[in-house]
C-alpha positions as a printed NumPy array, in Angstrom:
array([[150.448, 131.636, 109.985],
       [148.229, 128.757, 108.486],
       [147.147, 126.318, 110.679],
       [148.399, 122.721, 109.754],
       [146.373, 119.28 , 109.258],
       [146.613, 117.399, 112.329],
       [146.883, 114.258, 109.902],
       [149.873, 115.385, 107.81 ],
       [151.778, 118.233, 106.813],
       [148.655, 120.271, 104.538],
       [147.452, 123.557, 105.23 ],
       [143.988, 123.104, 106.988],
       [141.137, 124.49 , 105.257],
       [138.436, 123.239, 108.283],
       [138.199, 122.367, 111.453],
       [135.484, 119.247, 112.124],
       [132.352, 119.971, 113.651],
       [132.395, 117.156, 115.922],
       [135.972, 116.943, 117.31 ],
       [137.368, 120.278, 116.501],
       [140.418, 118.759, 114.139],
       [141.733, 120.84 , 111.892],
       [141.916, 118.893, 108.646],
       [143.248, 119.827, 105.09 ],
       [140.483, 119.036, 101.945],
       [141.995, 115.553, 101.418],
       [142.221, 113.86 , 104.577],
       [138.875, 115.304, 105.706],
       [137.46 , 113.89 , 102.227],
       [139.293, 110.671, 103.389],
       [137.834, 110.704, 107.163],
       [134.191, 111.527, 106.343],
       [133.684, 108.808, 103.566],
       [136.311, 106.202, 105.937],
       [133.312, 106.938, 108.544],
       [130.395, 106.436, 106.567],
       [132.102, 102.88 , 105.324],
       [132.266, 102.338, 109.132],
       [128.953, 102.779, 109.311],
       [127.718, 100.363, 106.67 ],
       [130.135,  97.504, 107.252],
       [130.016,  97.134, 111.271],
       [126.166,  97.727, 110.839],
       [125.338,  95.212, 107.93 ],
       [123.83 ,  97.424, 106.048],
       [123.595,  95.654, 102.989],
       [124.349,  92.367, 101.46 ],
       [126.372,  91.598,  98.238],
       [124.331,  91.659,  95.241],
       [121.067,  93.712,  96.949],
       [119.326,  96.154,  95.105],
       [119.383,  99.455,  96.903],
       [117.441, 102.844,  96.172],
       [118.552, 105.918,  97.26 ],
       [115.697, 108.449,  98.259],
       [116.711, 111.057,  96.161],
       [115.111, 114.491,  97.159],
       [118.341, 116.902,  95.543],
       [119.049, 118.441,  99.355],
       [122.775, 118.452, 100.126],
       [121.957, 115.03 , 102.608],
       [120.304, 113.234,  99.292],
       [123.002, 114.478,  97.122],
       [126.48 , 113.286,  98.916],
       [124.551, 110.339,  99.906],
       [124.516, 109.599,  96.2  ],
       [127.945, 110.547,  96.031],
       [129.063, 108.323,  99.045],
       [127.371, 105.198,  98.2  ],
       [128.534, 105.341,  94.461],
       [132.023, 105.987,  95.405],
       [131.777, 103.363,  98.604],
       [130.233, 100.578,  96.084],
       [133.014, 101.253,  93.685],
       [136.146, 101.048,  96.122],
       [134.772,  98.485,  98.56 ],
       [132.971,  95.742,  96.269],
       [130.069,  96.607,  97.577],
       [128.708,  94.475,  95.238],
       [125.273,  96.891,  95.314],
       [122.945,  97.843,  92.455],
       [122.295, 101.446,  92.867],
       [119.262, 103.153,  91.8  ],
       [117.444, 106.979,  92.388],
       [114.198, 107.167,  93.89 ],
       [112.477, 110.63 ,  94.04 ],
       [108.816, 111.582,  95.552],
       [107.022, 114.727,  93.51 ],
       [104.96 , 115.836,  96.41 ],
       [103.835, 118.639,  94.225],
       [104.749, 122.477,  96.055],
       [105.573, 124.568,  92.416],
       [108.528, 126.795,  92.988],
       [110.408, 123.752,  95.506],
       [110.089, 120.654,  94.597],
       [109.264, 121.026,  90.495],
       [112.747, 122.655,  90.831],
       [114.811, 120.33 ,  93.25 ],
       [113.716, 117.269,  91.336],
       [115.749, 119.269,  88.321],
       [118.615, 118.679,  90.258],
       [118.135, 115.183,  90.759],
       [117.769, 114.565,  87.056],
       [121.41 , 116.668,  87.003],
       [122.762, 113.898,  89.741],
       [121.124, 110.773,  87.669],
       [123.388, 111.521,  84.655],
       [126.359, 112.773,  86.897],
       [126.173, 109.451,  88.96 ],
       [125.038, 107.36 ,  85.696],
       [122.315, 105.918,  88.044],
       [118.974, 104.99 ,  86.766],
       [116.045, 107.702,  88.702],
       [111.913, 106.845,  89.516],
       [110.056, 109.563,  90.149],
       [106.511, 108.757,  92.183],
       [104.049, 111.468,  92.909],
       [101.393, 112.51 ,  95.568],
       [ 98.933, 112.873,  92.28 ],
       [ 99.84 , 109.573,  90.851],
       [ 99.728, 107.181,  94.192],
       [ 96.51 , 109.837,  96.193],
       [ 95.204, 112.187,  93.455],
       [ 96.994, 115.418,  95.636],
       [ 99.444, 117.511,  95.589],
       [100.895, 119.107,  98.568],
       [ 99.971, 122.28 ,  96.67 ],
       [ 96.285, 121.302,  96.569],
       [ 96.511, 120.13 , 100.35 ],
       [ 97.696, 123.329, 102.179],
       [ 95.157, 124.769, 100.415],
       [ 92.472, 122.566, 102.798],
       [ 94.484, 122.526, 105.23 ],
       [ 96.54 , 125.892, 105.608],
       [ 99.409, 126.084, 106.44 ],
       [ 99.542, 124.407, 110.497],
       [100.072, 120.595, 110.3  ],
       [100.52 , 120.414, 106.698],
       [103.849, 118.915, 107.312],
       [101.927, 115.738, 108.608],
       [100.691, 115.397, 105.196],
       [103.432, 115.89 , 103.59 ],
       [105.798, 112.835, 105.998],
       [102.858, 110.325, 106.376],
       [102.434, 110.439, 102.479],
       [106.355, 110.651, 101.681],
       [107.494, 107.714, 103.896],
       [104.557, 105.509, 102.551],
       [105.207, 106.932,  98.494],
       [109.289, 105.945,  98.873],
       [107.848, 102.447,  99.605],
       [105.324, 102.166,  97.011],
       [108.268, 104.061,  94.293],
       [110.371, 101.15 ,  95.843],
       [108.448,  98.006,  95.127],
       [107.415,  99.079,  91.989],
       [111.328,  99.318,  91.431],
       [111.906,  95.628,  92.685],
       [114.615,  96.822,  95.547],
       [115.85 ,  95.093,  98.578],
       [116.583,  98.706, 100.546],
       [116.211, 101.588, 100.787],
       [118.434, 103.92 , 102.177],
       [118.266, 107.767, 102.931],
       [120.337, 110.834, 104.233],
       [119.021, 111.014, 107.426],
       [121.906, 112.44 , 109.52 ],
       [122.801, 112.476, 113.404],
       [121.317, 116.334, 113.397],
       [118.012, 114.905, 112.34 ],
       [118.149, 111.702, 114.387],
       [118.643, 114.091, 117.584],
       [116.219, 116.404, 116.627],
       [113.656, 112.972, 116.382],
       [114.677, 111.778, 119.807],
       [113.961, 115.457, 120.949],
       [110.492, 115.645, 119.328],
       [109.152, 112.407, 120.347],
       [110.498, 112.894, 124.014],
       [108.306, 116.481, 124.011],
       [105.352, 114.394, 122.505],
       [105.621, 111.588, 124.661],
       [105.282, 109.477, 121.796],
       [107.117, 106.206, 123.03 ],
       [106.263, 104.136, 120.31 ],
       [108.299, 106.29 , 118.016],
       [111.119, 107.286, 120.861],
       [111.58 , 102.956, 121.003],
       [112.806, 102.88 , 117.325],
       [113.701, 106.409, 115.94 ],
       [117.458, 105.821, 116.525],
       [117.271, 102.734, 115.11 ],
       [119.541, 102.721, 112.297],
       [118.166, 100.597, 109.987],
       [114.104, 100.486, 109.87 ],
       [111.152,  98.949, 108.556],
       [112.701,  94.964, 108.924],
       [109.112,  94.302, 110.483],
       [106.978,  94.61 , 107.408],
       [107.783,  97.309, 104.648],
       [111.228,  97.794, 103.049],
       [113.739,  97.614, 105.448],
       [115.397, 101.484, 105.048],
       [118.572, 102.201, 106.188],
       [120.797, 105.415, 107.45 ],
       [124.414, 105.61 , 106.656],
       [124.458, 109.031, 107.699],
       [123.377, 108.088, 111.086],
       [126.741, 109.225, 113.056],
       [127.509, 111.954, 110.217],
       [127.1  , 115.639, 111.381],
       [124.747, 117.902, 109.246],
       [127.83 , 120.34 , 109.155],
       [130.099, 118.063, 108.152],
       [127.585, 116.83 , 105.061],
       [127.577, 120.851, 103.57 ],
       [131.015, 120.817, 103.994],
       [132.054, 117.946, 102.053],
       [129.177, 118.894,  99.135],
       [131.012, 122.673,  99.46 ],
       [134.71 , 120.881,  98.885],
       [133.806, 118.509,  96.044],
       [131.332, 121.634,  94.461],
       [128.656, 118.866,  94.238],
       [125.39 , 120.054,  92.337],
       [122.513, 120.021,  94.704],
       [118.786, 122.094,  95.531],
       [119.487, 124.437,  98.825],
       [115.83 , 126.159,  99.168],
       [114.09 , 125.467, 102.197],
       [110.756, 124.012, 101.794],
       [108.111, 126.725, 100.954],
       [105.442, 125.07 , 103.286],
       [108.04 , 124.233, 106.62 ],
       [108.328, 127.378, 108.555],
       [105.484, 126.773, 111.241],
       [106.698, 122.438, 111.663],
       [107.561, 121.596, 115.028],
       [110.666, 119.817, 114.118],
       [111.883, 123.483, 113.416],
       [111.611, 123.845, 116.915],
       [113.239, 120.757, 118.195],
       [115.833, 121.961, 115.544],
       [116.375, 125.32 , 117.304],
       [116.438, 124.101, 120.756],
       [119.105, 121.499, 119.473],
       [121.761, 124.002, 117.326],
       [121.502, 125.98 , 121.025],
       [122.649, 123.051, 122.808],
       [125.243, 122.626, 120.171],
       [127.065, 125.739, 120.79 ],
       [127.451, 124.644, 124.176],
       [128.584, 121.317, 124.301],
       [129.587, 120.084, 120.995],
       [129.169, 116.426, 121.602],
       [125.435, 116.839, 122.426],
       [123.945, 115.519, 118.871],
       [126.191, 112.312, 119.443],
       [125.018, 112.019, 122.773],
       [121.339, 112.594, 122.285],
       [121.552, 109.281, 120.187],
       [123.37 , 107.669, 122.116],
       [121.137, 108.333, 125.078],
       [118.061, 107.346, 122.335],
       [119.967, 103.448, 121.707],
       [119.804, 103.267, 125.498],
       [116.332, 103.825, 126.353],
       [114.536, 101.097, 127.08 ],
       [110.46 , 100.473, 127.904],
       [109.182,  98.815, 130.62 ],
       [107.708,  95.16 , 130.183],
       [104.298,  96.304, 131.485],
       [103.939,  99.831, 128.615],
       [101.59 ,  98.532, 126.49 ],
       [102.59 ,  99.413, 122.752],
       [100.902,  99.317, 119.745],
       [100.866,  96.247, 117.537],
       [102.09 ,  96.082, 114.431],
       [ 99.577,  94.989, 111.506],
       [ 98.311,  95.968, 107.982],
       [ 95.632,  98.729, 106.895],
       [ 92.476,  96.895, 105.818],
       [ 91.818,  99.556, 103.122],
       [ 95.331,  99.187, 101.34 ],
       [ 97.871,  96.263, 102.904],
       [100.177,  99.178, 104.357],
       [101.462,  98.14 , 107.169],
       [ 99.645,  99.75 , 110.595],
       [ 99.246,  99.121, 114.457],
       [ 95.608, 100.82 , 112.863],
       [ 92.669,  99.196, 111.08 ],
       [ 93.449, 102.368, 108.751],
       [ 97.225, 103.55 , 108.474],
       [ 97.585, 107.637, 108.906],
       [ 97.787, 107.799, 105.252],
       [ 94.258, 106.353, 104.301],
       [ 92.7  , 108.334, 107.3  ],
       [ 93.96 , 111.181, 106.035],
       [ 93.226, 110.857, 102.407],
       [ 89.416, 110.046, 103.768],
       [ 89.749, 113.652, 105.347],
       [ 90.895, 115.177, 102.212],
       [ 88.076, 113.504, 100.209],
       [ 85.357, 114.216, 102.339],
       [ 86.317, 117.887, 102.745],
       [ 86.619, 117.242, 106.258],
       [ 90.982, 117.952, 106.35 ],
       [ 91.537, 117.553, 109.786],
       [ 89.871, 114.401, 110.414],
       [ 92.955, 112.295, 110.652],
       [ 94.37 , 115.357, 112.774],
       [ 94.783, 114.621, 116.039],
       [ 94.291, 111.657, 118.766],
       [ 90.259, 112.19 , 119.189],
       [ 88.97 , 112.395, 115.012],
       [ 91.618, 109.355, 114.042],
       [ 90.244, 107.191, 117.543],
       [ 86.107, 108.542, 115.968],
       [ 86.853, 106.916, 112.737],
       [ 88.3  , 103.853, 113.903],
       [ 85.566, 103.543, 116.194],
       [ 82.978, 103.961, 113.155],
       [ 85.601, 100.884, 111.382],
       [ 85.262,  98.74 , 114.261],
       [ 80.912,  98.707, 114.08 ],
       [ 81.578,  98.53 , 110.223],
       [ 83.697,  95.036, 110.981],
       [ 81.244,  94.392, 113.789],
       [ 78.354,  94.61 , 110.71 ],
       [ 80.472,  92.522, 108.468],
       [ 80.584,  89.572, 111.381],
       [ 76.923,  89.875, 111.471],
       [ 75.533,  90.231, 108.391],
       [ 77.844,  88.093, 105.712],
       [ 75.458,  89.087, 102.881],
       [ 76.917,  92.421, 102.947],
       [ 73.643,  94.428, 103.52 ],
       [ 73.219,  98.003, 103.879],
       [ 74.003,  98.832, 108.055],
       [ 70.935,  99.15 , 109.792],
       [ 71.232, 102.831, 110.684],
       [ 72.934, 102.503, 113.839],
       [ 75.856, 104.989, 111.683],
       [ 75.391, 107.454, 109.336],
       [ 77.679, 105.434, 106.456],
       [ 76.818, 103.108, 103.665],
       [ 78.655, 100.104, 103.848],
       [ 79.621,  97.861, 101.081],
       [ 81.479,  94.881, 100.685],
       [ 83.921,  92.996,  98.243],
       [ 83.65 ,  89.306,  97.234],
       [ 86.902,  88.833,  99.416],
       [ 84.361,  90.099, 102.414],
       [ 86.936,  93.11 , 102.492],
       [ 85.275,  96.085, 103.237],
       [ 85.408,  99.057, 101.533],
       [ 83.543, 102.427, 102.938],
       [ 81.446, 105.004, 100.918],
       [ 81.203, 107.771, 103.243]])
């Protein structure tokens, strides 16, 4: 005997991930995007009139986003001026393909699509990376350079915010990660759900309270077009891990994603941690609590054939240290001579006494 919709008098065709309702196609289509709306107005996501990119990768998360936020806009007033912003990180047989997709959702949606590369903005590909680096901590690569390209892609775009399909799977998995790590710079503000106010382009993540499960489900039900390959260059990342440990948990208690970020808003740091400071890379204005953001330490890696450099606490804290007697230099010698040999660099600097490093 079919099982009826616990919200009217439909044959149920799923039953929800994160409560266990059974729900017929309409009223679950009805729930999911009444939830995301939720989301964005008791959060304050956005104001009336804002220019907003969506990071547009053509994943299922990307992809309904898209779908959401057009459909939201268009019932609600939004008011929002919607635009598609993909990366080309450059891994042939992935993302040359996905980003075919994306071109499909730009004239389904009848939203206007950037595409930025890794070539373009660092003269790599990901492609040309794993090849220096193999394939362990290539995915550190590939995020530094993606969250710092979907701000570039933005400003050159002229956008307000930026939003992506983050979901409360991937939020969990974060909290996971950077509890393992001990990173609790990161732990502070990864379940933050809107990012980035500090300096950059404030991003935002509708998606924040939406399971992963839920998100294939609704793309499955509306037949949306969208990429399903895993990345060709992820097996060995350590969010895989986190990701394993957490889909375990899962099967046991339901609730736990939810409650992972819940437990994330709630941690606090004492007064007397001392965290880094947020400030600006003196190479190229990104914002860092660095003299060099992770990005231009590892591009000096790449281009001294030295990959790893930026890998790691020890080579990132060597390099800064070498940037530090380079400012040190600077203070000293405001002619901008040659350094005295005390480092094995040549040091030159700009007529805005910026300096610039020719390793």
């Amino acid at each position: 005997m079919p099982v009826k919709c616990c919200k009217c008098d439909g044959n149920a065709v799923l039953k929800r991930p994160k409560n266990g309702e059974a729900l017929c196609r309409q009223c679950f289509f009805s729930i999911f995007e009444s939830e995301v709306h939720h989301t964005i107005v008791s959060n304050k996501l956005f104001k009336t009139g804002e220019k907003v990119a969506i990071a547009a990768s053509g994943g299922k998360d990307s992809t309904v986003l898209a779908h959401v936020m057009k459909t939201l806009n268009e019932r609600h007033k939004y008011g929002l001026e919607l635009l598609l912003l993909s990366v080309d990180e450059g891994i042939t047989g992935y993302r040359d393909d996905s980003l075919e997709t994306v071109k499909r959702n730009q004239q389904q949606y009848e939203l206007p699509l950037k595409i930025v590369s890794y070539e373009e903005l660092y003269g790599w590909t990901m492609d040309k990376i794993v090849q220096q680096i193999g394939l362990k901590n290539n995915c550190t690569f590939c995020g530094v350079f993606r969250r710092q390209a979907l701000d570039r892609g933005a400003m050159l775009l002229g956008v307000e915010k930026i939003v992506t399909g983050h979901n409360a799977d991937d939020i969990a998995e974060t909290v996971l990660m950077n509890i393992l790590r001990g990173d609790i710079a990161r732990l502070q503000r990864c379940t933050a759900i809107t990012t980035g106010i500090e300096g950059s382009i404030p991003r935002s993540k509708p998606f924040k309270y939406t399971y992963e499960k839920e998100i294939v489900m609704y793309a499955y039900f509306k037949k949306l077009d969208y990429f399903s390959t895993e990345c060709i260059y992820s097996p060995n990342a350590y969010r895989g891990h986190a990701r394993t440990y957490l889909k375990d948990l899962e099967s046991i208690r339901p609730s736990t994603i939810i409650d992972i970020i819940h437990s994330g808003d709630s941690l606090s740091v004492k007064g007397d941690v001392k965290l880094p400071v947020q400030g600006t890379c003196l190479r190229c204005g990104y914002i860092s609590s660095q003299e060099l953001c992770k990005a231009c330490i590892l591009l000096e890696g790449l281009n001294r054939g030295l990959p790893r450099l930026g890998i790691g606490k020890a080579t990132a804290a060597n390099l800064q240290t070498h940037i530090a007697k380079q400012k040190l230099k600077q203070a000293e010698d405001s002619e901008g001579e040659k350094c005295s040999g005390s480092c094995s660099c040549k040091t030159k600097f700009t007529t805005n006494d910026k300096p610039t490093y020719d390793f």
